[in-house]
N, C-alpha and C positions, 0 to 999 in steps of 0.2 A: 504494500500500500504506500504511496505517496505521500509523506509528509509536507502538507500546504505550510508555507513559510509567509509569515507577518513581520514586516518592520516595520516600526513606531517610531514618534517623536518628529517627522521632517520638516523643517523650515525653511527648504528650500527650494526651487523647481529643479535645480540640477542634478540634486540628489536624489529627487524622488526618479526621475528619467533615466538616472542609472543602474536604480534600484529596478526596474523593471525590468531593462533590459540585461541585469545579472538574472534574473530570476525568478521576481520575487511575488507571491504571488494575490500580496494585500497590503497596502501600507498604511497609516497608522497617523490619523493626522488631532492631536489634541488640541480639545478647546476648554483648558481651564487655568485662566489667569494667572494663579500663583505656581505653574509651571516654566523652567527655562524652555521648556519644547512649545510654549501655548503660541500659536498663532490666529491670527485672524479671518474674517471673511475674505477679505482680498488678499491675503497670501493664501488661504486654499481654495480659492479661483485660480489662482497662477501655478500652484503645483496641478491641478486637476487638468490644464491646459497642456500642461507638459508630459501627462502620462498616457492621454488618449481614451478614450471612448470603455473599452473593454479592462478597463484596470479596476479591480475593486478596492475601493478606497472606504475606512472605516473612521467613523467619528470619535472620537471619542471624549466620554464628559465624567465629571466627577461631582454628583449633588448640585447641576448646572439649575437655574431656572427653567421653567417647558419655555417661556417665549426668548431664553437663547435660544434654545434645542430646533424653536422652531423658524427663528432666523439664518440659523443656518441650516437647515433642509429645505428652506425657500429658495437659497442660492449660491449651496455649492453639490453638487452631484454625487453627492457620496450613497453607499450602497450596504453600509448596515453601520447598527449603533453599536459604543461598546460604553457601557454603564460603569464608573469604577469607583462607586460610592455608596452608598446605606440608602439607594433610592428602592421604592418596593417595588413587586412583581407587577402590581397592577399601572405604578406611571411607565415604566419600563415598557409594556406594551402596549401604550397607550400612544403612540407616535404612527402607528400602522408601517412600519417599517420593520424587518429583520433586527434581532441586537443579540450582541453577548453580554455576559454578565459575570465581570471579574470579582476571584472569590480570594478576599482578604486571607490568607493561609497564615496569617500573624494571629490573627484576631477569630476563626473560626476553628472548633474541635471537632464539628458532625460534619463535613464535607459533605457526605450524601443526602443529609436532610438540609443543609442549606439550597444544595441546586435544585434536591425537589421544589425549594417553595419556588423557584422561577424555574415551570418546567416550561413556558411558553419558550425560553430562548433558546437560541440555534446555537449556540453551547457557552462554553464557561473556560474563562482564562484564569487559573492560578497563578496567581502573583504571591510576591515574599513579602510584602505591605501588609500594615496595621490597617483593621476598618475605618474608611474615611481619610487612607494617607495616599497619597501617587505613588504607581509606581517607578521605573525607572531609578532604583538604587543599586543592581549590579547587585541584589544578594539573592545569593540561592536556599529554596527552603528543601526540608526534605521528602523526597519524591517517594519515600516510603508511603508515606499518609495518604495520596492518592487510591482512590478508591477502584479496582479493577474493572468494573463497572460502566465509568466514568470514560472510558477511554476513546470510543466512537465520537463525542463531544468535547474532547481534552483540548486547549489549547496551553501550553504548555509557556511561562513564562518566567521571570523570577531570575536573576545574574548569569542570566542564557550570555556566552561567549564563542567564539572561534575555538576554546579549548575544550570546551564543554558540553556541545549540544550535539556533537559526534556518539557521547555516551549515553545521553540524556534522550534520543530518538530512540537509541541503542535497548537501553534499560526500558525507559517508562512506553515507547510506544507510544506517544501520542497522534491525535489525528493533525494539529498542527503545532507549530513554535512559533513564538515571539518574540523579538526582541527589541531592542531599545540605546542602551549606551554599550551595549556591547557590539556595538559595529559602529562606534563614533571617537571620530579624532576631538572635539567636544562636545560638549553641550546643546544637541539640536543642530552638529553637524557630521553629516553620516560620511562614512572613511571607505572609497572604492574599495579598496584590497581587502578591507575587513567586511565588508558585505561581500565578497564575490567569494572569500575563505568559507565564512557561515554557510554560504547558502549550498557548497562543494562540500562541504560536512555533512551537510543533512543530508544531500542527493549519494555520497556515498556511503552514510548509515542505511539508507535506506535501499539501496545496494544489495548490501552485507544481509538483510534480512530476507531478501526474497528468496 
């Protein structure tokens, strides 16, 4: 099986252009203020311009207001929500749009009864974040906890690196990965060599599996 690869965090149209054409096969564009990666309506006009028509591009918010939520789906083209805050199941699909729904792994012990209460989403990004904090800190939690269950739906996130997500496809099997500053020379700027490394890791874990 194909592990679908998500990079997050881009602020830039060049980078998201290159991301694409390394591989990649969603990217990841935040909209919440007190993030170094937060950008705007009109920079994701301009990254969506540079990636083309077929690119799925994913929103993502954290305890956002509905009339941001709905300023930006008035006008930029994005093609599923990813929710990464204490919002509930019912505003969550309340957009009429696809979303995922990142599962605070700091701050949750039942993993399987949290993704139940939002069974409407099209699945569930583990991250190494406290309830209610961003992610993007480059730590990794333990992938033991993941529920075997879970896996058709995994998207797999949390200090995912060029060294790491070779074992991490390897082990946990998930259906997709995520990343973030681990394919970035800073903060909101994504590093050719290290996105073209990652996304060569996964396509040869997933290799090694078949």
């Amino acid at each position: 099986m194909k592990t679908q690869i998500k990079l997050c965090g881009f602020t830039r149209p060049e980078d998201a252009a290159a991301a694409v054409a390394l591989g990649a096969d969603s990217l990841g564009l935040v909209f919440y203020p007190p993030s170094p990666r937060n950008i705007g309506i009109k920079e994701a006009q301009a990254i969506c311009a540079a990636v083309g028509p077929f690119t799925s591009l994913t929103a993502l918010f954290l305890n956002a207001q509905r009339s941001d939520i709905e300023a930006v789906l008035s006008q930029v083209p994005v093609s599923l929500l990813q929710f990464h805050g204490t919002e509930s199941p019912e505003f969550c699909s309340s957009f009429q749009r696809p979303y995922i729904k990142s599962v605070p792994m700091k701050s949750v012990d039942d993993v399987q009864a949290y993704c139940h209460g939002y069974h409407s989403a099209r699945g569930f990004l583990l991250d190494s974040n406290a309830a209610g904090a961003a992610g993007g800190s480059g730590t990794v939690f333990d992938w033991s906890r993941i529920p075997v269950g879970l896996r058709s739906r995994l998207i797999l996130a949390g200090g995912l690196s060029v060294e790491n997500v070779g074992s991490a496809v390897r082990e946990v099997r998930p259906s997709a990965v995520d990343v973030s500053s681990g394919v970035e020379s800073a903060k909101g700027v994504k590093d050719n060599d290290l996105m073209r490394t990652f996304i060569q890791a996964v396509k040869t874990a997933d290799a090694e599996l078949v």
